[in-house]
N, C-alpha and C positions, 0 to 999 in steps of 0.2 A: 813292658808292663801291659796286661791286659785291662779290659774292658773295666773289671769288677775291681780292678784295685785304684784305677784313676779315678772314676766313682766313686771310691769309700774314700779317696786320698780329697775331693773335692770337697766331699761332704765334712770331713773332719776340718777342712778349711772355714768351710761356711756356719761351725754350731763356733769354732774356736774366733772366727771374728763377733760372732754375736755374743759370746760368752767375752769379748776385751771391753766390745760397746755398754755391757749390765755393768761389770765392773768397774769399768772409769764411771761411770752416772752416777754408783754410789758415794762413790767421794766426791765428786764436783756437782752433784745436787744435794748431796748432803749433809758430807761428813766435813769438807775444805770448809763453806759458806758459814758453818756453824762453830768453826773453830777446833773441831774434834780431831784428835790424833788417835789414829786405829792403830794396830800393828803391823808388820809387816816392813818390806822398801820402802813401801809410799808414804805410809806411817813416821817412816827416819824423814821422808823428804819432806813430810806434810809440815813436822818439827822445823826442819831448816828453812823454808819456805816463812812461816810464821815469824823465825828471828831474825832472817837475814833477808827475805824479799827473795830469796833464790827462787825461780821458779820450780814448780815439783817434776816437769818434762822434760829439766836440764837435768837437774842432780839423779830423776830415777834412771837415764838413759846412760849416765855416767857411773853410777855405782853396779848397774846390773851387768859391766861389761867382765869382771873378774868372775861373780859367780854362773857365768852364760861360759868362761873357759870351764867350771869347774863340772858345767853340764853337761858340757860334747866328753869330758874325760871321764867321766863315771856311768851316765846314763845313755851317751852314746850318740851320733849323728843325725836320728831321726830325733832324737829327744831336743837336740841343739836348733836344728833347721825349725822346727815348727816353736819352739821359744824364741830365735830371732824374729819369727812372722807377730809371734805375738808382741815381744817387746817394743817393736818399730811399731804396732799399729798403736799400742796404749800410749806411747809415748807421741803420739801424733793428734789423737783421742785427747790427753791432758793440757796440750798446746791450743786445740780449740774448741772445747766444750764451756772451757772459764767464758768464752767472748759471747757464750747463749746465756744471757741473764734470766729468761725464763723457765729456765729449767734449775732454776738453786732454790732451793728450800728454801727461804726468807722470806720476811712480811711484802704483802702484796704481791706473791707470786702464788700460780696455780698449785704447785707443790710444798705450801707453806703447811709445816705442822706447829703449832702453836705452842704445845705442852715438849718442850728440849728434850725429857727423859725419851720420851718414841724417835728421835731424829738418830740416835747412836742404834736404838736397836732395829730403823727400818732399814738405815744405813749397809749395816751387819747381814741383813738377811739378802739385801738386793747381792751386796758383794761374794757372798756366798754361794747364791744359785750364777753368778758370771763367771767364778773360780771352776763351780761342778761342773759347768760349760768344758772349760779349758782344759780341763785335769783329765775326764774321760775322753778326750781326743788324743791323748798322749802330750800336750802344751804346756807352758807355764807363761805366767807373767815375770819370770824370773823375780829377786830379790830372795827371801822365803819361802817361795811357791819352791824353789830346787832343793834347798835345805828339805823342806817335808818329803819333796816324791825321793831324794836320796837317801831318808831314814827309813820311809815307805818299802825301796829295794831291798834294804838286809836286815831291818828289823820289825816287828811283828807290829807298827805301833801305827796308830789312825793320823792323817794328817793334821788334823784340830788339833791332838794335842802337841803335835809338834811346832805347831801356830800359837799354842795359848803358850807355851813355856819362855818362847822367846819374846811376845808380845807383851809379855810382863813385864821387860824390865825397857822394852821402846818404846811404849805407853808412859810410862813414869819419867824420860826423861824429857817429856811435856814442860814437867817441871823445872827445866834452865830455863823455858823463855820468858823475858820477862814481862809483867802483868798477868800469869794466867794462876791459878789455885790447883787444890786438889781436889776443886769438884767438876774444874776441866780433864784433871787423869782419872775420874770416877766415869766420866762420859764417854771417854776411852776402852775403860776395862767393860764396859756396859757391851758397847759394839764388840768388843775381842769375844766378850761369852756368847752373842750374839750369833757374829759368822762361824767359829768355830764349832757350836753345838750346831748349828743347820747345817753346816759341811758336814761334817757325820753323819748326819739324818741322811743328806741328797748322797754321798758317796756310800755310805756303806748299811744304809736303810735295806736294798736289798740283797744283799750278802747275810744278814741277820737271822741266826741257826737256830732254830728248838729242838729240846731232846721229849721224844714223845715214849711213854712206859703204856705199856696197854694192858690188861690184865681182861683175858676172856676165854670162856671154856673150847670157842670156835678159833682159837689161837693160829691154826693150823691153816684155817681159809682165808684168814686174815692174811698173815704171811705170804700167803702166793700170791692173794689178791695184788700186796702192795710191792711184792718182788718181781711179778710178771706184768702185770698191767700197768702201775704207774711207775716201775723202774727203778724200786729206790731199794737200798740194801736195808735188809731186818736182822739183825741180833735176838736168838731165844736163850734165854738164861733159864734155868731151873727155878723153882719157886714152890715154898711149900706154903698154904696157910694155916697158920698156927690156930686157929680156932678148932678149923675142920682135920687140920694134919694131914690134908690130901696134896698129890704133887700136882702141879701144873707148871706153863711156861709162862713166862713174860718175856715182851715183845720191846724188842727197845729200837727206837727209829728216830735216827738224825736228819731232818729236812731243812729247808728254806723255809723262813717264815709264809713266805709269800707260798709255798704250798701247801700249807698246815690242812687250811681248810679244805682242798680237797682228800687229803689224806683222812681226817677225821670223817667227811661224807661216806669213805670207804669202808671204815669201822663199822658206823654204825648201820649202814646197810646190809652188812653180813648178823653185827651183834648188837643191837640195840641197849643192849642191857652191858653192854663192855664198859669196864670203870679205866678211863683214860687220864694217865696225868701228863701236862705238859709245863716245861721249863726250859729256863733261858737257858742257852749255854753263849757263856763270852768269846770262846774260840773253840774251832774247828778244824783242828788239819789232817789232812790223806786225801787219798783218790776223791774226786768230786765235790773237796771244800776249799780252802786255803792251803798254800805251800807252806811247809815250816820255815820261817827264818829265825837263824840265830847271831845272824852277823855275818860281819865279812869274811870268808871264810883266806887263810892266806893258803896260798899253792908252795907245795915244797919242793923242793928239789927232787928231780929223779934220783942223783945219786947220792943222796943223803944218806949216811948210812949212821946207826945208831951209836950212840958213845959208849964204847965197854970201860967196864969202871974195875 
């Protein structure tokens, strides 16, 4: 192994422990101390924990041992190795973060928030940016964090909501232990909208595609402009205006959001007067966007040969 890969292999070590340390803090400053069950592994343990006194660093180190097989067999042995590092560090994390009282959000401590509705949703957001941590390193915290990157590999779908589907129904069952209500499973669903819609934000905030239409008589300089210089592919489509009944082109150009602006700089420095429309597009696949996934695809046989009927 060279130079540059022990280096990137360090450094993925170093955002994926700093992203275990945000993540445990959320819960044991402030989702465990306030009674809040989120979604997720920790979420089922935070539950058992509540009813039976289990501790959350036994039961999550014990249930993540099934779907941690289910990770080295799907997603593979780099995926397995760096979810063991994270698993043993959180669950190490959860064993003594409880014994620093200072750091829980309750009265008379520095991190105390007064008003309960902000504890699920500051909760939610810390947890969120520990997970983008872990997730862009190639890591998980195992529990749910394998379920989403496994739905992630063969189907088109963002990890939130692979998190808010299941967290629906582990939230709710808050409601076997006894003494809490449904305005402890509402403080729940608060954090699950929480982490979920900032996960999206922080993973696929820059991934996020607009479709830009340009309409200008200098169509032509435009075109090279944005094909030779800033490297992006242009679409001309025919285009007549029905007022004037003259032909012209339009220009239709898939970017990064995060490049919009300079693409529109490039317009309008060539055509000041260019009438530009831009729109979301929700997905983007081929060369230089997203892979299409449809699913697992199954492998047939070589010699499979067709049924004559």
């Amino acid at each position: 192994m060279d130079k540059g890969k022990i280096s990137t292999l360090i450094w993925d070590y170093v955002l994926m422990t700093f992203g275990c340390v945000i993540f445990c803090m959320s819960w044991e400053s402030f989702l465990i101390p306030n009674q809040i069950a989120s979604g997720g592994l920790t979420g089922i343990c935070t539950v058992i924990q509540y009813a039976t006194g289990f501790p959350v660093s036994v039961s999550y180190v014990l249930l993540n041992v099934i779907l941690l097989a289910i990770g080295f067999l799907i997603i593979g042995n780099g995926f397995g190795l760096k979810t063991i590092y994270c698993i043993a560090l959180t669950t190490v994390l959860f064993a003594i973060l409880p014994n620093f009282d200072f750091l829980k959000s309750v009265e008379g401590n520095p991190l105390y928030i007064s008003d309960k509705v902000l504890i699920p949703i500051i909760g939610g957001l810390i947890e969120a940016i520990g997970i983008s941590f872990i997730f862009k390193r190639g890591g998980s915290t195992g529990g749910t964090d394998v379920v989403a990157l496994i739905f992630g590999k063969f189907w088109p779908v963002s990890p939130g909501k692979v998190y808010m589907c299941l967290d629906v129904f582990i939230i709710a069952s808050i409601l076997l232990v006894p003494g809490t209500s449904v305005q402890d499973m509402v403080y729940g669903y608060i954090a699950m909208l929480s982490f979920t819609l900032f996960l999206d934000f922080l993973l696929l905030g820059s991934k996020a595609t607009v479709q830009v239409l340009v309409f200008s008589k200098k169509f032509k300089e435009i075109a090279d402009e944005i094909t030779i210089n800033l490297n992006r592919g242009v679409t001309a489509l025919e285009a007549v205006g029905w007022y004037t009944q003259k032909t012209s082109k339009v220009l239709i150009i898939m970017v990064r959001k995060t490049q919009l602006s300079t693409i529109t700089k490039a317009i309008k420095k060539i055509d000041p007067n260019a009438f530009v429309s831009v729109s979301s597009a929700s997905a983007v696949y081929g060369e230089g966007f997203e892979e299409m996934k449809t699913g697992i695809e199954l492998k047939k046989k070589k010699n499979e040969q067709p049924v004559q009927n």
